[in-house]
C-alpha positions as CSV (number, residue, x, y, z in Angstrom):
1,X,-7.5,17.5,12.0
2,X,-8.5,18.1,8.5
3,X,-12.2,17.6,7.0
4,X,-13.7,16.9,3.6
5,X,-17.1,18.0,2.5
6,X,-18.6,16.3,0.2
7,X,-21.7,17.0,-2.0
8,X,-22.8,13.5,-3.4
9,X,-24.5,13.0,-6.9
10,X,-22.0,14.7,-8.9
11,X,-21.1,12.8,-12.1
12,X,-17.5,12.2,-13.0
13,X,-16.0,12.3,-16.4
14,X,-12.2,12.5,-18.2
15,X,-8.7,11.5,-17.7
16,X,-7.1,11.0,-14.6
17,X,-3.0,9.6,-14.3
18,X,-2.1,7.5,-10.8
19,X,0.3,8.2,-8.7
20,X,3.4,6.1,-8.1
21,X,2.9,3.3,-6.1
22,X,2.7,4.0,-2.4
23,X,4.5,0.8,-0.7
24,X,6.9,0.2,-3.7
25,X,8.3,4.0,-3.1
26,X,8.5,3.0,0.7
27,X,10.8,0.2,0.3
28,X,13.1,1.3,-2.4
29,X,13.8,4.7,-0.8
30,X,14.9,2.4,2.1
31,X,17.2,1.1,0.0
32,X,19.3,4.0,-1.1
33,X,20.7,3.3,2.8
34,X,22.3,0.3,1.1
35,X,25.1,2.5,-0.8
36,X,26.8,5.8,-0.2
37,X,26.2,6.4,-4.1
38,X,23.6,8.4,-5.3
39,X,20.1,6.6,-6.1
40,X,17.9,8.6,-8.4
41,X,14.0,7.5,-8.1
42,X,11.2,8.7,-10.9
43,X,7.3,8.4,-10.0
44,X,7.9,9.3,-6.0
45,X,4.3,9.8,-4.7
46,X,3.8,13.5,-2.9
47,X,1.9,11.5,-0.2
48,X,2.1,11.8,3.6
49,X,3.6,8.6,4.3
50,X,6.1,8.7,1.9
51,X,7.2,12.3,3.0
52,X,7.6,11.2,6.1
53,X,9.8,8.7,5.5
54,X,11.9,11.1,3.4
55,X,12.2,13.5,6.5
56,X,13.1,10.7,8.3
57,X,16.0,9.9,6.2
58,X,17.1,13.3,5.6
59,X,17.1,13.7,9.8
60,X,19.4,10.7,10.1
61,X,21.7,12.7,7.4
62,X,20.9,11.0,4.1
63,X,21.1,13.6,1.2
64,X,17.5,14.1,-0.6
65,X,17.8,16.4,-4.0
66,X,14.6,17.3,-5.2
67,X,14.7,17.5,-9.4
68,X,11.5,18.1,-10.6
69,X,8.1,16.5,-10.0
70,X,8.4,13.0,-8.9
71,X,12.2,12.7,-9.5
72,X,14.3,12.7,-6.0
73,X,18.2,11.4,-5.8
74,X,19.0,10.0,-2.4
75,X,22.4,9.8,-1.3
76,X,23.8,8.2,2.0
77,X,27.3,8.9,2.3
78,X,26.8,10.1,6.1
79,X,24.6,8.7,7.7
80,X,24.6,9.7,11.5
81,X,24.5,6.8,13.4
82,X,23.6,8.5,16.9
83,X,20.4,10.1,16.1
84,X,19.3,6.4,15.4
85,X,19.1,6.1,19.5
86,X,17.1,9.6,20.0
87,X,14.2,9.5,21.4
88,X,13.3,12.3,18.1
89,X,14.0,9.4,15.8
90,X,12.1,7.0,17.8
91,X,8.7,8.7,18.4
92,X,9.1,9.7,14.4
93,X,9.6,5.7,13.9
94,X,6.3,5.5,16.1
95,X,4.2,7.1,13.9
96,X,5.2,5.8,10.7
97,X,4.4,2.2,9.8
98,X,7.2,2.9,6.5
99,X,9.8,3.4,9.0
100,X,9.8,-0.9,9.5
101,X,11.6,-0.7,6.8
102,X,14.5,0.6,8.0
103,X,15.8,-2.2,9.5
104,X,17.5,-4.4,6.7
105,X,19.5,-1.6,5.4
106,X,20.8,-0.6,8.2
107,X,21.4,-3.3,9.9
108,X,23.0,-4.8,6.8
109,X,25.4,-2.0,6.0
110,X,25.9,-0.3,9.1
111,X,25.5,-3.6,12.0
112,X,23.0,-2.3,14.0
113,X,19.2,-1.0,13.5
114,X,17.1,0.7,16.5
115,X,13.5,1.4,15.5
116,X,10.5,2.2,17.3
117,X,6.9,-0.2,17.1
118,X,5.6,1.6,13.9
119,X,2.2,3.3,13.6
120,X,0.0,3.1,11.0
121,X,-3.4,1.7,9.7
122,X,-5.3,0.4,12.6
123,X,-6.5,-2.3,11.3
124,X,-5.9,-5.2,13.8
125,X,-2.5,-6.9,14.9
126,X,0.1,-6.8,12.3
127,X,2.6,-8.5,13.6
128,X,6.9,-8.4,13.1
129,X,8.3,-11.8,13.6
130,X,8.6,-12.4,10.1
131,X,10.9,-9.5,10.0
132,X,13.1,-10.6,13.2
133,X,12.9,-14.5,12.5
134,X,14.5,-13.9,9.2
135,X,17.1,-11.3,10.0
136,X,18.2,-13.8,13.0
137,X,18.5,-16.1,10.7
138,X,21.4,-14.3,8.7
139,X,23.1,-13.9,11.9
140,X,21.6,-10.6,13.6
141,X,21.1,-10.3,17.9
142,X,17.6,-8.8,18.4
143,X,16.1,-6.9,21.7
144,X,13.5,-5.8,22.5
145,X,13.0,-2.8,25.4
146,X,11.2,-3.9,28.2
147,X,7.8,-1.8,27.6
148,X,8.1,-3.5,24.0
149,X,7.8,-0.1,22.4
150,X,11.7,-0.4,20.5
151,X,13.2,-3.2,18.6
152,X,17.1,-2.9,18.6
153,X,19.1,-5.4,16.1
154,X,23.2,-5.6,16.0
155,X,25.7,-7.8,14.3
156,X,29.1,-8.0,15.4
157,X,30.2,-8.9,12.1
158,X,29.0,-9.5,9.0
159,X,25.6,-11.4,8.4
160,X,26.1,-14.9,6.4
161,X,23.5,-16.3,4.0
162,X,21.4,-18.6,4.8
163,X,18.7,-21.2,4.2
164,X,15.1,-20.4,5.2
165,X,11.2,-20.7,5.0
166,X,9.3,-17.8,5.8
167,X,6.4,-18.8,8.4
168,X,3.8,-15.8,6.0
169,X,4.7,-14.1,3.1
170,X,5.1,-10.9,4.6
171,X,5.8,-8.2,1.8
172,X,7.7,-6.0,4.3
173,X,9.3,-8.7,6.1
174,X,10.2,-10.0,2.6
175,X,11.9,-6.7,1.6
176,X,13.7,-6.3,4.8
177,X,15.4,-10.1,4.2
178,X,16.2,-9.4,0.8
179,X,18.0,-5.8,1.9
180,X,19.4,-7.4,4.8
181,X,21.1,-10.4,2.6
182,X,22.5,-8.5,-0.4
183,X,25.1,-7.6,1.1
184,X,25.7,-10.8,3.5
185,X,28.5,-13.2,3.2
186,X,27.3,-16.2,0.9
187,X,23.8,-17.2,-0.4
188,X,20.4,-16.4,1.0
189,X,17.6,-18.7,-0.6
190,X,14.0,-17.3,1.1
191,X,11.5,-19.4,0.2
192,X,8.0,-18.5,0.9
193,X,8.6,-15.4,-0.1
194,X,6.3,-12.4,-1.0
195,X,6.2,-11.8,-4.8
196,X,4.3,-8.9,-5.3
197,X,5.5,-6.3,-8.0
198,X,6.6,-4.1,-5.0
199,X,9.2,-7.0,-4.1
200,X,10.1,-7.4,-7.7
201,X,10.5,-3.8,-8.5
202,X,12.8,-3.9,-5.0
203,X,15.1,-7.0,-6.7
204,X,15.4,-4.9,-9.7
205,X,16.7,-2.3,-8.3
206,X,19.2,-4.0,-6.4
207,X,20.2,-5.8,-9.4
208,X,21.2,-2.3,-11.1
209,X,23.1,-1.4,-8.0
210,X,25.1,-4.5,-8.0
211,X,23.0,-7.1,-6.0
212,X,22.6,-10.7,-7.3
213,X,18.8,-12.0,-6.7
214,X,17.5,-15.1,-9.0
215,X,14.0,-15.9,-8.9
216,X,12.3,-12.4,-9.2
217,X,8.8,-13.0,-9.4
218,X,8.5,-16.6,-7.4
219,X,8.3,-17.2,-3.7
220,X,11.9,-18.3,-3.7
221,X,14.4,-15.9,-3.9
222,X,18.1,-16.7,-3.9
223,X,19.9,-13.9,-2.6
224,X,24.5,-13.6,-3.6
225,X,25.8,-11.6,-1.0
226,X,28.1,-8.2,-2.4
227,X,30.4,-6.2,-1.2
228,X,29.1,-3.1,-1.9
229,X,26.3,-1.7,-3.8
230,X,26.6,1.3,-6.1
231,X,24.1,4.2,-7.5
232,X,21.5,3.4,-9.7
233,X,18.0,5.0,-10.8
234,X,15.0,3.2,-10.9
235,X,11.2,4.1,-12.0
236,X,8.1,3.6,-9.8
237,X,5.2,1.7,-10.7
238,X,1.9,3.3,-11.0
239,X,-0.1,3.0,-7.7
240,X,-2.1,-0.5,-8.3
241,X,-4.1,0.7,-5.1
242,X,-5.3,3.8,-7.1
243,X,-5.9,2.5,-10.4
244,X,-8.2,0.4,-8.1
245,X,-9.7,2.9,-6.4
246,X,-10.4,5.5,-9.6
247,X,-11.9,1.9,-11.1
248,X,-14.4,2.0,-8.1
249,X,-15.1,5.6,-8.5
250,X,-16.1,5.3,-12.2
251,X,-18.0,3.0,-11.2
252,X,-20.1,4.4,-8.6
253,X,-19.7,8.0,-10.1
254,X,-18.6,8.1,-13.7
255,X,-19.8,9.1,-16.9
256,X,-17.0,7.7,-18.7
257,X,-13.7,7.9,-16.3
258,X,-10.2,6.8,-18.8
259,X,-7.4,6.0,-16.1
260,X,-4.3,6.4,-18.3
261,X,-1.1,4.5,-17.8
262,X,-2.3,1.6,-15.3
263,X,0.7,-0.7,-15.6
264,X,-1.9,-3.4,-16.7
265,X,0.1,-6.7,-16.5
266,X,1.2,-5.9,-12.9
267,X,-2.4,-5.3,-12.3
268,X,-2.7,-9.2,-11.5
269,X,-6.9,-9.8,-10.7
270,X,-7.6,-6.6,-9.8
271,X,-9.5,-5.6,-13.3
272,X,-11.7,-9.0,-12.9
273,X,-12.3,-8.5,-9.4
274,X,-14.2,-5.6,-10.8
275,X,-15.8,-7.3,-13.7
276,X,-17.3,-9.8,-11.1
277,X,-19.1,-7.3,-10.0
278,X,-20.3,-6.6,-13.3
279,X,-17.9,-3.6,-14.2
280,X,-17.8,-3.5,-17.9
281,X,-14.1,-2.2,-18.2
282,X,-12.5,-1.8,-21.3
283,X,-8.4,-2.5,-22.1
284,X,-7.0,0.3,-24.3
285,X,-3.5,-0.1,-24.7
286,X,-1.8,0.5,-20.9
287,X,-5.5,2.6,-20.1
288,X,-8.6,1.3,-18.5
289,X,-12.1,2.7,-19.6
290,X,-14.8,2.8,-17.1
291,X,-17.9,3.1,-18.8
292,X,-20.8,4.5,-17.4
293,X,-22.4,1.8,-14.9
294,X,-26.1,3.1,-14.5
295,X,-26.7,-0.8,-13.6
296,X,-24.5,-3.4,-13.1
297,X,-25.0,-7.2,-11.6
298,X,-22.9,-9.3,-10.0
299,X,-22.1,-12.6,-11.2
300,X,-22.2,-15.8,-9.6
301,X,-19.8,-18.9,-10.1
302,X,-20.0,-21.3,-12.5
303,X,-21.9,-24.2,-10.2
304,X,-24.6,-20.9,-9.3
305,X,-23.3,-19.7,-6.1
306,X,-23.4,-15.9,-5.2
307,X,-20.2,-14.4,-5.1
308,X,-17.5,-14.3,-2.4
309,X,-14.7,-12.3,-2.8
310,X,-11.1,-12.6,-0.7
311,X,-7.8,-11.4,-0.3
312,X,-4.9,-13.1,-0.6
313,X,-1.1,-12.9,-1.1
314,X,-0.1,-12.0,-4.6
315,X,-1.0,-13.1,-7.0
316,X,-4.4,-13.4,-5.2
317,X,-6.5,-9.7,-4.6
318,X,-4.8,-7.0,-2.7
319,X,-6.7,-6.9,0.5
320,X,-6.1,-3.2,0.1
321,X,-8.9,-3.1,-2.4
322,X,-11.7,-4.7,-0.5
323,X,-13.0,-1.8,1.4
324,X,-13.1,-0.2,-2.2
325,X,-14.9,-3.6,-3.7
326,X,-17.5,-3.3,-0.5
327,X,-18.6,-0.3,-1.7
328,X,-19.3,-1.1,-4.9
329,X,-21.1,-3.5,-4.2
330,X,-23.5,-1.8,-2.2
331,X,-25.0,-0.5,-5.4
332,X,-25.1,-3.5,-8.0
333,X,-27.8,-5.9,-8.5
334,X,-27.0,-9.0,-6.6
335,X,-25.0,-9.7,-3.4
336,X,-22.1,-10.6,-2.6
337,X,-19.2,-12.1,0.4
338,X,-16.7,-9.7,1.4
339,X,-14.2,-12.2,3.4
340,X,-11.4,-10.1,4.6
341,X,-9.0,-13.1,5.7
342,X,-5.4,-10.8,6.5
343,X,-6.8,-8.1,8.9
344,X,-9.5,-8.7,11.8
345,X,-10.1,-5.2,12.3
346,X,-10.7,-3.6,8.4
347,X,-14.1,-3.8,7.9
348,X,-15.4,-2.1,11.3
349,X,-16.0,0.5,8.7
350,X,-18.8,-1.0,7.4
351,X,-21.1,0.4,10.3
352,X,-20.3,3.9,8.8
353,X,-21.8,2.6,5.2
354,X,-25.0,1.1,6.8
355,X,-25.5,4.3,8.4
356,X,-25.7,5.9,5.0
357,X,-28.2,3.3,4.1
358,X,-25.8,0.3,2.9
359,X,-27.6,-3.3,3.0
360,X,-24.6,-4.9,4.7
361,X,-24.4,-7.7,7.3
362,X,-21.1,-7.9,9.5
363,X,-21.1,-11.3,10.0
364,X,-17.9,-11.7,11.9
365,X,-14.6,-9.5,12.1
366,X,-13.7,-11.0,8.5
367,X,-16.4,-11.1,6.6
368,X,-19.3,-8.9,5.5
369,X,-22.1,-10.0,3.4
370,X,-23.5,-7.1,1.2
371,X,-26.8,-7.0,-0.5
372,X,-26.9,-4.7,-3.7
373,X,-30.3,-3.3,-4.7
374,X,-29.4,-2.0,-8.5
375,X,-29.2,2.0,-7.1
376,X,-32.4,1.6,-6.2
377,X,-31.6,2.2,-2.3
378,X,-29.1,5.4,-2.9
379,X,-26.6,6.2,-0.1
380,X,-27.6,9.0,2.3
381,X,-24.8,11.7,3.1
382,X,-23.7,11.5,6.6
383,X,-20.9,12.8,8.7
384,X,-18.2,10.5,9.2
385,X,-14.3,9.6,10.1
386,X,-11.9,7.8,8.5
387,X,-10.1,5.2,10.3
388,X,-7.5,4.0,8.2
389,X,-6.3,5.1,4.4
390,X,-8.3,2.5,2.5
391,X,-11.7,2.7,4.3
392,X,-10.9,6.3,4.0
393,X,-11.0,6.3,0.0
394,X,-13.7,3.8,0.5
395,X,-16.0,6.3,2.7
396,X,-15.4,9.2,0.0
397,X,-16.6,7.0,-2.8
398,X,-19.9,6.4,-1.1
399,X,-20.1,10.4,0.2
400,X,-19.2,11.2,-3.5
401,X,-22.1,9.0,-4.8
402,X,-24.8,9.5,-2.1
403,X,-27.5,12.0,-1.8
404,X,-27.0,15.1,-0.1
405,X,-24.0,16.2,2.0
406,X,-21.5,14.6,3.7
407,X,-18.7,15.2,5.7
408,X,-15.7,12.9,6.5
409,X,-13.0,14.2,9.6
410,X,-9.4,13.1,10.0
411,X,-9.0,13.1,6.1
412,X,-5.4,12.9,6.9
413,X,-5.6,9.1,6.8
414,X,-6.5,9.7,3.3
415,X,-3.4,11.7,2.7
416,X,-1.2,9.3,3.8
417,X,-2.1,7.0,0.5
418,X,-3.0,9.5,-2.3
419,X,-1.6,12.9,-3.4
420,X,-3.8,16.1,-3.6
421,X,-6.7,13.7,-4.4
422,X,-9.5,16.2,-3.7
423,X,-8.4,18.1,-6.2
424,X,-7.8,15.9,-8.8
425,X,-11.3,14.2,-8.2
426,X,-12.9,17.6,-8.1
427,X,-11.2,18.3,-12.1
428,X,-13.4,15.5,-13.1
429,X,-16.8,17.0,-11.7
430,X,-16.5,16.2,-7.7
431,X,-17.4,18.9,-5.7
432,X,-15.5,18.1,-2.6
433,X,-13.8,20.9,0.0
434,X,-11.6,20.8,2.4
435,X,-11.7,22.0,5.8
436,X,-8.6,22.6,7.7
């Protein structure tokens, strides 16, 4: 288990570029399973999760041709349907919450999908019936084994469009449908779909390889079925999860921090979610400016109320950015309500932050209220561990700002979402190490 130190009260300054985005690259690398062409994909993230999704696919015999930095062509023209029922494939499935989305594609193409209960961010119940409720739907028998640990899917023939309403607009569960129906028999309409820009950037892509999809962008998604898909190439997004989080660090860190290349309009809220908090960030072409923020308040809503802010399905605010939000807050002038409404276990890391000094009141599993004393209360460096890959940028934004040293174990968490990003904090002025 890996380990950052951290020496706090370094300013930041420059340039720095995101990353492709992290959950778009999981669910269209799943995809290529859809086609025995090749799929070229631009902007892959070198990020733990995604890696190990690649390994995954490569195990189950899926061609992966590296071509440069970012550029990978997949190609599944033999695919090994055994290995699917190792018990190697299953504990890999186990660990990796991307694996999930396996199941559309395979199922879809091939008629039958075995995975494992995925790992990932513990960060309370995250539950599959969306997933399974939909893919029924189109025709598909599901089982599950008796110590619940592996989900097993099958059709006999092929799946038939269909007419449903998702219970929660799961993204994942979303993606899975969509793969799942583009090459069923007739019309899928999903409505109550997720429309994030991962799920739009997944319909695009399946419209170059052939698919038929109306509605990108909307919760209802009408889905005529193919025969086949062929090759395409498709570019990834910049990480919105990132540009988020490099927004936060200029914030609590930065002398003047220019994130280049954001992919502002499918940036939804996330810039005034920040400004809320008093962030004076400027719009220069496709970059964002963070000025320097030696004080910032938080505003309050028009009728005088302090400030709550929530998560919500797109295009509401990511509740992948929240942990990041928390911590800003910590240091503004004003409070504010941090109501975490998707997960009930994601801001247990709050009790790391008060430790270091934060003003922060967990009022129940979902919502923290967090008083912000204008940096005149400055974090105190502390050891810590990360529990999950959000709270884990989260805690290094607060080491990175606090006085003294800190030191955050199981940095791996942190891996699994963003590439190399020790060093690329450290070439704007962080002085962060890592132990192995």
């Amino acid at each position: 288990m890996a380990s950052f130190i951290i020496e706090g009260g370094h300013p930041l300054s420059g340039t720095i570029t995101p990353q492709g985005a992290k959950n778009e690259a999981l669910q269209v690398i799943s995809a290529t399973l859809l086609t025995s062409d090749p799929v070229t994909l631009y902007g892959v993230p070198n990020i733990l999760d995604v890696n190990n999704l690649i390994q995954l696919l490569e195990d189950i015999g899926v061609k992966v041709c590296r071509k440069g930095s970012g550029t990978i062509t997949f190609q599944a023209d033999s695919v090994d349907l055994e290995f699917l029922h190792s018990a190697e494939f299953l504990m890999r499935c186990a660990s990796l919450r991307g694996s999930v989305l396996l199941i559309g594609p395979l199922l879809s193409r091939f008629g039958k999908a075995t995975v494992a209960k995925p790992g990932g961010d513990k960060i309370g119940r995250r539950r599959m019936d969306t997933h399974f409720i939909g893919l029924k739907a189109l025709g598909a028998h599901f089982a599950l084994s008796n110590d619940g640990g592996v989900y097993e899917l099958s059709s006999a023939n092929r799946l038939k469009g269909t007419y449903m309403l998702l219970d929660e607009a799961s993204v994942t569960g979303t993606a899975n449908i969509i793969m799942a129906a583009v090459l069923a028999e007739g019309t899928t309409t999903i409505y109550n779909a997720a429309c994030e820009p991962y799920i739009q950037q997944l319909c695009k892509m399946l419209c170059q390889m052939g698919a038929h999809i109306s509605g990108i962008g909307s919760n209802l998604l009408t889905v005529e079925g193919v025969e086949t898909l062929h090759g395409a190439e498709h570019a990834i997004l910049p990480d919105m999860i990132e540009v988020g989080s490099f927004i936060g660090i200029g914030a609590l860190c930065g002398r003047g921090l220019t994130i280049k290349n954001v992919g502002l309009r499918h940036l939804g809220i996330i810039p005034e979610a920040f400004r809320r908090l008093g962030i004076a960030l400027e719009e220069r072409g496709d970059d964002l400016y963070v000025p320097a923020c030696p004080h910032y308040a938080v505003e309050s809503f028009i009728d005088g109320s302090f400030m709550t802010i929530s998560d919500a399905p797109w295009p509401g605010l990511t509740p992948d950015l929240l942990s990041v939000l928390l911590v800003v807050a910590t240091q503004a002038k004003g409070t504010v309500l941090v109501h975490q409404k998707m997960f009930e276990s994601r801001l247990f890391f709050v009790d790391k932050l008060i430790d270091m000094g934060a003003q922060i009141i967990l009022c129940d599993p979902h919502r923290a209220f967090v008083v912000g004393h204008d940096r005149m209360m400055p974090l105190k460096g502390r050891r810590m561990a990360s529990p999950d890959i959000r709270a884990g940028i989260a805690l290094l934004m607060a080491a990175m700002s606090a006085e003294g040293t800190s030191r955050i174990d199981n940095v791996e968490q942190i891996d699994r979402g963003y590439e190399h990003i020790e060093q690329r904090l450290n070439a704007l002025g962080a002085c962060i190490s890592r132990e192995p």
